[in-house]
C-alpha positions as CSV (number, residue, x, y, z in Angstrom):
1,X,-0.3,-2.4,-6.5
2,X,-2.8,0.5,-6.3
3,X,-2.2,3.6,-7.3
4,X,-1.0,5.3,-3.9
5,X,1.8,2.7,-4.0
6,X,3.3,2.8,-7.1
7,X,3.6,6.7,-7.0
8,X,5.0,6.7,-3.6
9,X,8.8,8.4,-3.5
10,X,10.9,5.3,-3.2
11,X,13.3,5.9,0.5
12,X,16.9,6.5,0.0
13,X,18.8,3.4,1.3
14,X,20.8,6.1,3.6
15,X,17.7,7.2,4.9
16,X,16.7,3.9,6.8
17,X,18.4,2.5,9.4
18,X,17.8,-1.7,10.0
19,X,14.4,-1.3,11.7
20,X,12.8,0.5,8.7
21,X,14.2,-1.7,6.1
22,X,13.5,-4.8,7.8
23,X,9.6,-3.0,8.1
24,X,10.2,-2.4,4.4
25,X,11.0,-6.3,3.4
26,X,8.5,-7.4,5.6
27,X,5.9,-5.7,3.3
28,X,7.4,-8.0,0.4
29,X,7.1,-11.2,2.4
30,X,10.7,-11.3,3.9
31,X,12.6,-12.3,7.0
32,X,14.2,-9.5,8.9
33,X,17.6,-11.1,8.9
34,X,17.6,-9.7,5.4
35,X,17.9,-6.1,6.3
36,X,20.9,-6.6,8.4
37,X,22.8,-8.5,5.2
38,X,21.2,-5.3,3.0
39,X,22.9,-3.3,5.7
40,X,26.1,-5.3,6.4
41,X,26.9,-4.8,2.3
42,X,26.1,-1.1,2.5
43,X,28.1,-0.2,5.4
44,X,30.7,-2.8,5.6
45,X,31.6,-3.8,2.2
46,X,30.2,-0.5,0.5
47,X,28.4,-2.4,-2.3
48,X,27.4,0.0,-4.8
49,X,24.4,-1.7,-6.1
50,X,21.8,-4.1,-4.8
51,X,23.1,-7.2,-7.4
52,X,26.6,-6.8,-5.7
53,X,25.2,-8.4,-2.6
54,X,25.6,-11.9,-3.8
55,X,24.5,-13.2,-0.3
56,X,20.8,-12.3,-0.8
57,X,18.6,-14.7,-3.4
58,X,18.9,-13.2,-7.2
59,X,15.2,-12.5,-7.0
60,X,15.5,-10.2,-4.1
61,X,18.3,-8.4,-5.6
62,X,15.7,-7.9,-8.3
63,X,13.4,-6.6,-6.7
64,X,14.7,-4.4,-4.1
65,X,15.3,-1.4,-6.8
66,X,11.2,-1.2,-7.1
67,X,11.5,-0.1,-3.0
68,X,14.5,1.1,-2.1
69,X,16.5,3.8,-3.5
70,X,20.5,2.8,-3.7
71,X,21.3,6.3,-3.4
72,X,21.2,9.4,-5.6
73,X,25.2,10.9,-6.1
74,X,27.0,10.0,-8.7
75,X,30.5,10.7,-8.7
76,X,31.6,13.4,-11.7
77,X,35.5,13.4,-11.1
78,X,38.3,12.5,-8.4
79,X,41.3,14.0,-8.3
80,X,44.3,12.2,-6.3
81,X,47.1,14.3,-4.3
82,X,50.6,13.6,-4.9
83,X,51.6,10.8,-3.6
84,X,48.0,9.5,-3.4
85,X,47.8,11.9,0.5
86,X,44.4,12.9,-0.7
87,X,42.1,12.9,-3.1
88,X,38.8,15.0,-4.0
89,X,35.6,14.0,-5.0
90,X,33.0,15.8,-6.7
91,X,29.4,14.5,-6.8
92,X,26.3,15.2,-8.3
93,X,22.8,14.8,-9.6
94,X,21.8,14.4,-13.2
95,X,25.0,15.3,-14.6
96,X,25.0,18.8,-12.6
97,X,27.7,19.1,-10.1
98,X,26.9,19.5,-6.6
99,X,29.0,18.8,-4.1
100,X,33.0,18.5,-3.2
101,X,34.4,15.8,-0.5
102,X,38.1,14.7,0.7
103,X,39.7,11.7,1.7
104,X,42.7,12.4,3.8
105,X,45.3,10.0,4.6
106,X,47.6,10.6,7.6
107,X,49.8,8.1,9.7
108,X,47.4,7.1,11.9
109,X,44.4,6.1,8.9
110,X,42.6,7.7,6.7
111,X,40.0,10.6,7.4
112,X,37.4,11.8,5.2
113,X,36.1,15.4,4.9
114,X,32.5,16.3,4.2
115,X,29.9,19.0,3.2
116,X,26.8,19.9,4.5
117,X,25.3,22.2,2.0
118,X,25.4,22.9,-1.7
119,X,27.1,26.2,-1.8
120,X,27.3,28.3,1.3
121,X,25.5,31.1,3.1
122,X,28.6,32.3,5.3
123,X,31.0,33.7,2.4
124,X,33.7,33.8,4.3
125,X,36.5,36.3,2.9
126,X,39.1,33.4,2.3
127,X,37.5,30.8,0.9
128,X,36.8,29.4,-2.4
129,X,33.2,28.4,-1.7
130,X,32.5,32.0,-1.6
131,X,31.6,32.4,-4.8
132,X,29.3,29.3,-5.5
133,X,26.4,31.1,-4.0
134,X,23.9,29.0,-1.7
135,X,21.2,26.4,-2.7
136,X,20.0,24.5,-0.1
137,X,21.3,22.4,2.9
138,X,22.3,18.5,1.9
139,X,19.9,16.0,2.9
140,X,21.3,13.2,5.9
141,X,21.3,10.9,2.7
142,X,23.5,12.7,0.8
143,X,26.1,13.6,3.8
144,X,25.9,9.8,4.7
145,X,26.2,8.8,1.0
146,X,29.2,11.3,0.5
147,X,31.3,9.4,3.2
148,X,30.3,6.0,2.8
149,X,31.0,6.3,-1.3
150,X,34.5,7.7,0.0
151,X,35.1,4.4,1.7
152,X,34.1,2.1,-1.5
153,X,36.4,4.7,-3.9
154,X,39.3,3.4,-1.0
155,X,38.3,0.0,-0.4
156,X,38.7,0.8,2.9
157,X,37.0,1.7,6.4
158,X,37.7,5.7,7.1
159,X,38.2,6.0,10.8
160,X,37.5,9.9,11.5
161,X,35.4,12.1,9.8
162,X,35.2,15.8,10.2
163,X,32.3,18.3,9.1
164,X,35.0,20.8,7.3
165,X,33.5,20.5,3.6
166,X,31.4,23.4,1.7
167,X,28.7,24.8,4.3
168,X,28.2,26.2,7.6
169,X,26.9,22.6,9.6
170,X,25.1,24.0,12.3
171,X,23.1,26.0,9.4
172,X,22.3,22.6,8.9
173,X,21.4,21.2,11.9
174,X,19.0,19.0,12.0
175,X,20.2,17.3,9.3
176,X,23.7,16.7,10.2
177,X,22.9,15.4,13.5
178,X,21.1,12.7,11.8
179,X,23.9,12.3,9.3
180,X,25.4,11.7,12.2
181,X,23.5,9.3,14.6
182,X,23.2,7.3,11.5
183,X,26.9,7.0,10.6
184,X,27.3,5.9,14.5
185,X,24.6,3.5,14.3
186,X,25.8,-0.1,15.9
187,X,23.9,-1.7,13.4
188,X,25.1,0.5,10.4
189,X,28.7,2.0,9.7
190,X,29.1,2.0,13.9
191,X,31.7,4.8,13.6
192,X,32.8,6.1,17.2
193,X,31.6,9.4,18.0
194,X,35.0,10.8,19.8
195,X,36.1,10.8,16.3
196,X,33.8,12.7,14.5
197,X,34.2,16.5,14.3
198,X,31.9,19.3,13.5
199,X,33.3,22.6,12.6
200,X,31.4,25.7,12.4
201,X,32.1,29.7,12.2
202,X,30.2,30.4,15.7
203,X,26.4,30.5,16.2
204,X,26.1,30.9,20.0
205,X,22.6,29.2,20.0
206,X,23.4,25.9,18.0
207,X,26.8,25.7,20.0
208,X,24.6,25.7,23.2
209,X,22.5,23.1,21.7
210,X,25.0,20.9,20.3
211,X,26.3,20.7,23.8
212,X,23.3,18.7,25.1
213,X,23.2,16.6,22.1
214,X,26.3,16.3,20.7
215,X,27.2,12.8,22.9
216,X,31.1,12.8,22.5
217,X,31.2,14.4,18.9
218,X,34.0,17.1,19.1
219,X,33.7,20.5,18.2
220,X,35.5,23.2,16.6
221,X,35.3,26.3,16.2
222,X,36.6,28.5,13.2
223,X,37.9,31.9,14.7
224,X,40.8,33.2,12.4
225,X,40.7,36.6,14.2
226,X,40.1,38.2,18.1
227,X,38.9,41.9,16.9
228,X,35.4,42.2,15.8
229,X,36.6,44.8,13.0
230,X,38.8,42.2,11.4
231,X,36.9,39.2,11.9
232,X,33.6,41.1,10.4
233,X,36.1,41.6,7.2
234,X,37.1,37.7,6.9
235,X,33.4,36.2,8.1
236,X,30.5,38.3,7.4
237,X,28.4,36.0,10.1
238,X,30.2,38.0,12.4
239,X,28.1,41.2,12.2
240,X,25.4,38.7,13.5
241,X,27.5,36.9,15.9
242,X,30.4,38.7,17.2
243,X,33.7,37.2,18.6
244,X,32.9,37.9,21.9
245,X,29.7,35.9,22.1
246,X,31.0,33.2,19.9
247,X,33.7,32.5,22.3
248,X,31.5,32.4,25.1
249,X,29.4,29.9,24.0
250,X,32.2,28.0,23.3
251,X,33.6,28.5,27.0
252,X,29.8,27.3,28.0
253,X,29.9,24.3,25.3
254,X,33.6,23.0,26.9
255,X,32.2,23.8,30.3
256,X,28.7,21.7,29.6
257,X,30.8,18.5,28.1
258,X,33.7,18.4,29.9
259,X,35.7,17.8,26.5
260,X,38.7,19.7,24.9
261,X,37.6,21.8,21.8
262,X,39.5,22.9,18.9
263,X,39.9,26.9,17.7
264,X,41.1,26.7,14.2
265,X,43.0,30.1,13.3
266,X,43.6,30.3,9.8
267,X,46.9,32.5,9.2
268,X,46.8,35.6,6.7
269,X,49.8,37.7,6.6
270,X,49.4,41.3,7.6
271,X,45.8,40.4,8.5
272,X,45.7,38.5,12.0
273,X,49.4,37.1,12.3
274,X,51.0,39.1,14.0
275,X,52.6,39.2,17.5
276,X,50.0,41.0,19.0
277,X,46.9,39.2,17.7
278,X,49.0,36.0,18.8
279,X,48.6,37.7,22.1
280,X,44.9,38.6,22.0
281,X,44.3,34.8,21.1
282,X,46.0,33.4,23.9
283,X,44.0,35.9,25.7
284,X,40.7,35.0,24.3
285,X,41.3,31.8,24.9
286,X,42.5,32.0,28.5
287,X,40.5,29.2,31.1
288,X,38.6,27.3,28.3
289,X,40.2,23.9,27.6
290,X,41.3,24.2,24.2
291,X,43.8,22.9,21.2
292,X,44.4,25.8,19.0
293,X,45.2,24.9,15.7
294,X,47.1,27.1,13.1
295,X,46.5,26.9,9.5
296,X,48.3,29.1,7.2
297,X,46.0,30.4,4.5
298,X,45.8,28.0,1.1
299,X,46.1,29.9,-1.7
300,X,42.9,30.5,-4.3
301,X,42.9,32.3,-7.6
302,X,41.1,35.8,-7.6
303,X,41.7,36.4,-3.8
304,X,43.7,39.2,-2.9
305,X,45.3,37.3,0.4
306,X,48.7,36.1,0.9
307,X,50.1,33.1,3.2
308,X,52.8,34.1,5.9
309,X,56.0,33.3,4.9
310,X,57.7,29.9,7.4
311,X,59.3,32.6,10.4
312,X,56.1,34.8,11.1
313,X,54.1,31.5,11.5
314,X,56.8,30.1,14.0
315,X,56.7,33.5,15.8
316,X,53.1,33.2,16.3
317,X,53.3,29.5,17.5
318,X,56.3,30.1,19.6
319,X,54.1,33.3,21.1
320,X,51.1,31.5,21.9
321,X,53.3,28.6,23.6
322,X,55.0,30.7,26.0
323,X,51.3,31.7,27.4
324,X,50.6,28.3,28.1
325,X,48.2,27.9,25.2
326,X,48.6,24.1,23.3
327,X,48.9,24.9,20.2
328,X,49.6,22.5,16.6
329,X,50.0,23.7,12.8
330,X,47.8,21.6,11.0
331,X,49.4,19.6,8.4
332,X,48.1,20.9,4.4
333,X,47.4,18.1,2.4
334,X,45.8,18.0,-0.9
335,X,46.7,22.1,-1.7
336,X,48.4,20.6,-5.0
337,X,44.7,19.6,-6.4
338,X,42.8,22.2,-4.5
339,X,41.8,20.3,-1.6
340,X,43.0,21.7,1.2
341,X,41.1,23.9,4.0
342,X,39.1,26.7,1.7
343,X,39.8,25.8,-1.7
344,X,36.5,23.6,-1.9
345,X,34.5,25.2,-5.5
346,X,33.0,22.6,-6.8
347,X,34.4,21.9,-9.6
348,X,38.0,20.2,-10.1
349,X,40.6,22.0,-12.6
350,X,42.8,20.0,-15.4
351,X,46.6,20.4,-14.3
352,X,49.2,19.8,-16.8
């Protein structure tokens, strides 16, 4: 081995897709049929180590560590929901934490929620993430890692993923894309792209972009509020990217694909739920093929907002249905271990 080699940055095994592995073992003297059994354990029985893959000779389950990197995260804590509905993980790196997913389970199978950056840039008003501050976009390794150690924690294939964790995705781009192609990868986890959904506050440009490359993934866009003045209070971004163009871009992005898109409209009493912003939405809304979904706020510690009580979010609802806008009020599941939509921190809290 000379000396270039042996201090050459090993590749992360969620890096690679077959091709590159198979180059990899080819190196070593080995048949490429061996990177698709390296794969099938990866992504199909989510080993967690190389000597779990009992399939491949003891020797190259020995040796693969000295090439290949079998991840980096490991995972600090998980936290289960009542009634097991959801459950939060937080990973990291040395001991240090660094990032939060969630595992979902509705009637129709199991979901799992990821982030795209450590911290996050946006800060939006409501959210818990807020206050972590902003280090750096994940890597495609770790987003790829984060869900496919979410399906060996549940023993189980996860059949929809959504990009609704800590971070701003399309701040992210490139990398989540890849995240992405890899997760859909025929000869990898081979997870269909109709149910994969990226959510982001609204850049106009990336939107645009997405569009052309985005293949089937769904989109959706995180408005909470039709007034600049209100929406620059709950999403700073805004100052940058105003309702107006957002929403345009999203009217070109449903136009471009020919798909449905989602505008999520998180609910804040005395803030954006009342009759007459019910009324602007449906408004704002009018001509683009949408699903608007309504979230009443989850509650975090140290913020000053308050949820709308039961009546006030049917009004809303019942408004928006009368002007022919579809409309659902998303389900909350895991607010009892602060897992729901905003109350991502990184860091899980001991309840008595």
């Amino acid at each position: 081995m000379n000396e270039a080699t042996e201090y050459r940055e090993k590749p992360n095994i969620f890096e690679l897709t077959r091709e590159e592995l198979a180059s990899i073992l080819g190196e070593q003297g080995h048949k490429p049929y061996r990177a698709a059994q390296v794969m099938n354990w990866v992504y199909k029985r989510y080993a967690g180590s190389f000597q779990e893959m009992t399939d491949l000779p003891k020797s190259l389950r020995d040796e693969l560590p000295n090439w290949v990197e079998f991840g980096k995260l490991e995972l600090l804590k998980k936290q289960e929901g009542r009634g097991d509905r959801a459950k939060r993980y937080l990973w990291g790196t040395g001991g240090k934490p660094l990032v939060e997913s969630v595992l979902l389970k509705y009637k129709y199978g199991l979901t799992g929620c990821v982030s795209t950056q450590v911290g996050c840039p946006v800060g939006c008003a409501f959210c818990a993430s807020r206050h972590l501050g902003f280090e750096r976009g994940l890597s495609k390794a770790e987003i790829v890692e984060e869900f496919v150690r979410m399906c060996a924690d549940e023993k189980s294939r996860i059949g929809r993923l959504v990009f609704m964790g800590t971070g701003e995705p399309f701040l992210n781009y490139e990398n989540v894309l890849a995240a992405i192609e890899t997760l859909c990868d025929p000869n990898g986890y081979d997870l269909s792209r109709r149910r994969i959904t990226v959510s982001t506050v609204g850049i106009p440009e990336a939107i645009r972009e997405f569009a052309k490359e985005s293949r089937g993934v769904r989109l959706a866009l995180s408005l909470h509020a039709t007034k600049d003045d209100v929406r620059d209070k709950l999403i700073p971004l805004n100052r940058t990217f105003p309702v107006g163009a957002v929403v345009e871009a999203l009217r070109d992005y449903a136009r471009a694909t020919g798909q449905r898109v989602t505008v999520e409209y998180m609910l804040i009493s005395r803030i954006n739920d009342s009759k007459e912003d019910a009324l602007a939405l449906a408004a704002l809304v009018e001509g683009i093929d949408c699903l608007v979904n309504l979230i009443p706020w989850n509650p975090v510690p140290g913020l000053p907002w308050k949820r709308p009580d039961a009546e006030d979010i049917k009004t809303f609802k019942e408004v928006l249905e009368r002007n022919r806008v579809k409309v659902t009020l998303r389900r909350s599941l895991g607010g009892n271990i602060e897992a729901a939509c905003g109350q991502l921190r990184r860091r899980i809290t001991e309840r008595k």
